[in-house]
C-alpha positions as CSV (number, residue, x, y, z in Angstrom):
1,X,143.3,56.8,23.7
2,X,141.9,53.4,24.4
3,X,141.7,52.1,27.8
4,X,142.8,48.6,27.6
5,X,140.1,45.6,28.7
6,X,141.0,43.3,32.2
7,X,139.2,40.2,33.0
8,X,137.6,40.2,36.1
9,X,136.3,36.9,37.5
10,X,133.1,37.3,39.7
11,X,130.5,34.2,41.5
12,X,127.0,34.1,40.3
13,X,124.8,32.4,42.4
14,X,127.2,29.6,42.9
15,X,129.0,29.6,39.7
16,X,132.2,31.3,38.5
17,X,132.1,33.4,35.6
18,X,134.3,36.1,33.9
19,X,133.6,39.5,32.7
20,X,135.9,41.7,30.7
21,X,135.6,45.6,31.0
22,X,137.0,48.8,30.4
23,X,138.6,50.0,34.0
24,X,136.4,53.1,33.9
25,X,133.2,50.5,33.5
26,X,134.7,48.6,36.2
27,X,135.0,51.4,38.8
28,X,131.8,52.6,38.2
29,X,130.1,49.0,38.4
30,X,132.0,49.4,42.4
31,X,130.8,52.9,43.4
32,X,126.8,51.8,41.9
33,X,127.6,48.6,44.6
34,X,128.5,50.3,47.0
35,X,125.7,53.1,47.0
36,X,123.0,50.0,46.9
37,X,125.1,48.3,49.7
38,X,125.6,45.3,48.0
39,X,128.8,43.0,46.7
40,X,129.9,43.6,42.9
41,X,128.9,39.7,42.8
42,X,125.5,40.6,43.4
43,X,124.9,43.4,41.4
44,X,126.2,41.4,38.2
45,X,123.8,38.6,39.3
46,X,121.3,41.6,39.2
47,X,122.3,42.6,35.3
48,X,122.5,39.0,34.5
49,X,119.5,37.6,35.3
50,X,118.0,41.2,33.6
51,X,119.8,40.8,30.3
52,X,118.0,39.6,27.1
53,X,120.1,38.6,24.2
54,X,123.6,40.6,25.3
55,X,127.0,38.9,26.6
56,X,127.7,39.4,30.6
57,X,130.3,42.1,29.2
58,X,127.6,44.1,27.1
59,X,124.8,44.0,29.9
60,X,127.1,45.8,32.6
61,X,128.6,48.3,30.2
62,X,124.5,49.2,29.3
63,X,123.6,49.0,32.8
64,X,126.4,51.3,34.4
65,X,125.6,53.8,31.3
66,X,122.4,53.8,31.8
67,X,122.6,54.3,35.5
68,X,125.3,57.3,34.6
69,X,122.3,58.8,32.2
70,X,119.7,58.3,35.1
71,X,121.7,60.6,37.6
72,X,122.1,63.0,34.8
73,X,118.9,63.1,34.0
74,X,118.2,63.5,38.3
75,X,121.1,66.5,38.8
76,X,119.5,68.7,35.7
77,X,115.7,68.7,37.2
């Protein structure tokens, strides 16, 4: 079963942009923001500014996947 794709529109550094995730991507993107303390805006300024060659889209489905294989990685040692 496929979960379907929403546009989300989020400001970065002044200018607004749109990303387009999965709503499991998107939830997790909001609990990694919240446990920094920090606006969703932010944290996708974060990614952004990180990513090399990827689309917006890509770079926070890697990032939040990554950060889900970090704490994995923390809870098994």
């Amino acid at each position: 079963m496929s979960s379907p794709i929403y546009k989300r529109s989020v400001i970065i550094e002044g200018r607004k942009t749109s990303i387009s995730l999965e709503e499991p991507f998107w939830e997790e993107l909001q609990a990694i923001a919240k446990e920094r303390h920090i606006k969703v805006s932010s944290l996708v300024a974060e990614i952004s500014s990180a990513r090399k060659d990827s689309n917006l889209s890509s770079a926070v489905r890697i990032f939040v996947l990554g950060n889900a294989r970090r704490g994995q990685l923390d809870s098994a040692a």
